[in-house]
C-alpha positions in Angstrom: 35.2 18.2 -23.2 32.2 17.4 -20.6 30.4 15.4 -23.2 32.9 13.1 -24.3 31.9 9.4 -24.9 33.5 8.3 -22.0 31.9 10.6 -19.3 28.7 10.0 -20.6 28.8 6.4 -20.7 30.5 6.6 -17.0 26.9 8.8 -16.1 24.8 6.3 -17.8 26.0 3.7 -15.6 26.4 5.4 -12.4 22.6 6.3 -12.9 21.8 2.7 -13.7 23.6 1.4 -10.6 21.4 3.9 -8.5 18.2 2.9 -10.5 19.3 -0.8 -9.7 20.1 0.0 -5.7 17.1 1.9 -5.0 14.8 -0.8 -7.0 16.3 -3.0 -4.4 16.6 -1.0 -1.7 12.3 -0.2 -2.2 11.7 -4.1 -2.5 13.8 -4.4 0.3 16.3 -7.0 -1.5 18.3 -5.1 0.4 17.2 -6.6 3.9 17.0 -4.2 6.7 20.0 -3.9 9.5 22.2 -5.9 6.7 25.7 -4.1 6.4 25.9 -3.4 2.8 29.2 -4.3 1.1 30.7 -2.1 -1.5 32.9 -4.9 -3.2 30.1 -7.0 -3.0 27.8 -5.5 -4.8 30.5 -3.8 -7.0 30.9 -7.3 -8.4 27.5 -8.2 -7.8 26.7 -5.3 -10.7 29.5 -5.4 -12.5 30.8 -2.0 -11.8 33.3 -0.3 -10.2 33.0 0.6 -6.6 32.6 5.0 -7.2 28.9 4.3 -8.6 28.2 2.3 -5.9 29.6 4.2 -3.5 28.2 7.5 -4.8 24.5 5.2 -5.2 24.6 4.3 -1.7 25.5 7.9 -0.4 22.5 9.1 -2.7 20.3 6.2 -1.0 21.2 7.5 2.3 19.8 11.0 1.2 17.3 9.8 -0.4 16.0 8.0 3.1 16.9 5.0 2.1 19.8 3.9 3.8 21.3 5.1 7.3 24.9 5.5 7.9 26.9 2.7 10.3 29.5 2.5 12.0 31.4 0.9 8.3 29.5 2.3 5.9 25.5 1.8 5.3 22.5 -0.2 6.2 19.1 -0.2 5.0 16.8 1.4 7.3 14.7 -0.7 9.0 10.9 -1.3 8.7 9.9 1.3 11.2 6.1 2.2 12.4 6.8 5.9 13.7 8.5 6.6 10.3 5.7 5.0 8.0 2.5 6.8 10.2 5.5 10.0 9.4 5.4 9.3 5.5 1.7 8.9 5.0 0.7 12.0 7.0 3.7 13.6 4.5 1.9 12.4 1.6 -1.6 13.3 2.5 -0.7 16.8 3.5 1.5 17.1 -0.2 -1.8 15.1 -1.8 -4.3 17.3 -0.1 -2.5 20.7 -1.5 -1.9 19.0 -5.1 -5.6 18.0 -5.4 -6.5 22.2 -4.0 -4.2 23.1 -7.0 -5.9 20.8 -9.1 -9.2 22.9 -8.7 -8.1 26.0 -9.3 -5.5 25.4 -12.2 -6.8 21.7 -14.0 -8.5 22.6 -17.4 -11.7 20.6 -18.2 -9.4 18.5 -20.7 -6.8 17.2 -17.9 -10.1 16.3 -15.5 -11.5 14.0 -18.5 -7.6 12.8 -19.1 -7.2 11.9 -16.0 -11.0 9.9 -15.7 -9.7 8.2 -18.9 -6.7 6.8 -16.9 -8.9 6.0 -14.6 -10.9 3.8 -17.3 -7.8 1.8 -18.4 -6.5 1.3 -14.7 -10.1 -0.3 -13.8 -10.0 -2.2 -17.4 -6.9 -4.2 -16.2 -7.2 -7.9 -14.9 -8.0 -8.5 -10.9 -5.1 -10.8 -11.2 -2.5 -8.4 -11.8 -0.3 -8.4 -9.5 0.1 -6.2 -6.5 3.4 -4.4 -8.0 1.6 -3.0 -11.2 -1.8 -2.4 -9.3 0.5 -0.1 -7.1 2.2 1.1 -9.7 -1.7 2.3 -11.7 -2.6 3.6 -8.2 0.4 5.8 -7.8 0.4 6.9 -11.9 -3.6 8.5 -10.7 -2.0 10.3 -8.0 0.6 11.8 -9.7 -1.4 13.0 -12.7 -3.4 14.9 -10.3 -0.5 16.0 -8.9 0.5 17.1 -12.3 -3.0 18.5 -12.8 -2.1 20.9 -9.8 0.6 22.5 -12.1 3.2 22.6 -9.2 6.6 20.5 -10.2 7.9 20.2 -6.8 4.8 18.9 -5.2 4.8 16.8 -7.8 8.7 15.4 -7.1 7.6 15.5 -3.3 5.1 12.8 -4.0 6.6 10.6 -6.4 9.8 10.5 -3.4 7.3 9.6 -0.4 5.6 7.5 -3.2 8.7 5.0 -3.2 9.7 5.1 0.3 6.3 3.8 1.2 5.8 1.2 -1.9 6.9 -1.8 0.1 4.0 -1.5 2.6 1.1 -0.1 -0.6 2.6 -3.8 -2.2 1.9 -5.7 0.4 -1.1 -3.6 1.7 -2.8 -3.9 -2.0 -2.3 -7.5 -1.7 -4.3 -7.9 1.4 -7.0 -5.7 0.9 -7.1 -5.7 -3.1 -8.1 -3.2 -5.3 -11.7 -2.5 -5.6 -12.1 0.0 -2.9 -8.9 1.8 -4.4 -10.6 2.2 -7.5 -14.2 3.6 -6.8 -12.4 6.2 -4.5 -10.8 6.9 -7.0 -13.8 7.3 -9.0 -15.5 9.5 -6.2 -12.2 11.9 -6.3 -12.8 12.2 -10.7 -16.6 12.6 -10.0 -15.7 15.5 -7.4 -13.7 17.0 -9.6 -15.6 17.4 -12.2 -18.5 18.5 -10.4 -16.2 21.2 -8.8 -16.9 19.5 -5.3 -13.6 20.4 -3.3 -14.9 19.0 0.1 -16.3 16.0 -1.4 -13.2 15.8 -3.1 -10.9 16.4 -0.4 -12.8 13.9 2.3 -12.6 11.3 0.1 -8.6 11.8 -1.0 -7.8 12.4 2.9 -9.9 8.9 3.9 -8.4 6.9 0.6 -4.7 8.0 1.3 -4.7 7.7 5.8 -3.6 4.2 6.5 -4.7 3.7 10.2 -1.5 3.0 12.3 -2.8 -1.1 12.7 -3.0 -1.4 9.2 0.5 -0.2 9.1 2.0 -2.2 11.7 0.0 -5.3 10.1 1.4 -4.7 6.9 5.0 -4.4 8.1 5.0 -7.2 10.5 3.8 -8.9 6.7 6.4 -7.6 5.2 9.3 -8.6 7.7 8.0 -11.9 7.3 8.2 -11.8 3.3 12.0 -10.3 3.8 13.3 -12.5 5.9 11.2 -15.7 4.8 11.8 -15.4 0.8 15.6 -15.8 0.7 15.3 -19.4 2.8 11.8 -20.5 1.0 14.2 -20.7 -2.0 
């Protein structure tokens, strides 16, 4: 039958081995231009190579990876696509937080300022990763707030094809000014304020093309300098 032991323990760890890959894939373990070698990370993992090889195809999908001439490579660290991705995600944001008002109940607002509250309780020294992670757990409860599922799945995809950069962006510029616009979006809500609200999401989301290209040329450096600082 479909459900025997076997098959489900065989989809268990094909989905772990894409969990694992795409974790290093949006950390960029995986280093950008670097042929990726099935056997290799078959025994790297501990798998076989059909999860792999099925992860990687997924990956590519997924905007990940790009196809080579001998199977994939992770995409590189590219301007024109990250200025692509953040206009992508203010555009799905924008139309999530206009669903928000006409659909979130007065209990989801006051949910969603509690989050808020526990997000700004946590320590300044936290590092970037989980500040990201708080960041991107607001956006998608408004997003939830909106009451659309597929908006919602279209954020939390652009979401982790442009974590690398919000990692090391929030380590550069910290997280104080993330959270009281954050605090100005709540407050806008609840007072029913969509243009407040919605100038405030648009100016809190836009990264200007400089900080971009600062963050990735910071980045590059991390990739390519981390494996020899070892």
């Amino acid at each position: 039958s479909m459900n025997s032991p076997i098959s489900t323990t065989r989809r268990k760890r094909g989905s772990d081995v894409f969990q694992t890959l795409r974790d290093m894939a949006i950390s960029y373990a995986l280093k950008p231009g670097e042929r990726l070698n099935e056997i290799e990370l078959a025994e790297q993992l501990g798998v076989s190579r059909t999860p792999v090889r099925e992860a990687l195809a997924r990956l590519a999908t997924h905007g990940f990876l790009e196809e080579s001439s001998r199977g994939y490579v992770r995409r590189p660290l590219d301007i024109r696509e990250m200025q692509d991705l953040y206009e992508a995600r203010v555009a799905v944001e924008r139309e999530c937080l206009r669903l928000a008002f006409e659909r979130a109940s007065a209990e989801g607002v006051e949910e969603l300022a509690r989050y808020l509250e526990h997000s700004r309780s946590v320590s300044p020294d936290t590092p970037a990763q989980q500040l990201v992670e708080l960041d991107e757990g607001f956006h998608l409860r408004i997003a939830e707030l909106s009451g659309n599922a597929e908006l919602r799945r279209m954020l939390a995809s652009l979401n982790e094809r442009i974590r690398f950069i919000r990692w090391i962006d929030m380590e550069n510029v910290g997280r104080d000014s993330t959270q009281s616009e954050h605090a100005d979006i709540v407050d806008a809500l609840k007072a029913r304020d969509w243009h407040r609200a919605e100038a405030h999401l648009t100016s809190h989301i836009a990264l200007r093309r400089e900080q971009i290209v600062d963050a990735i040329k910071k980045g590059l450096a991390r990739v390519y300098l981390e494996g020899e600082a070892d």
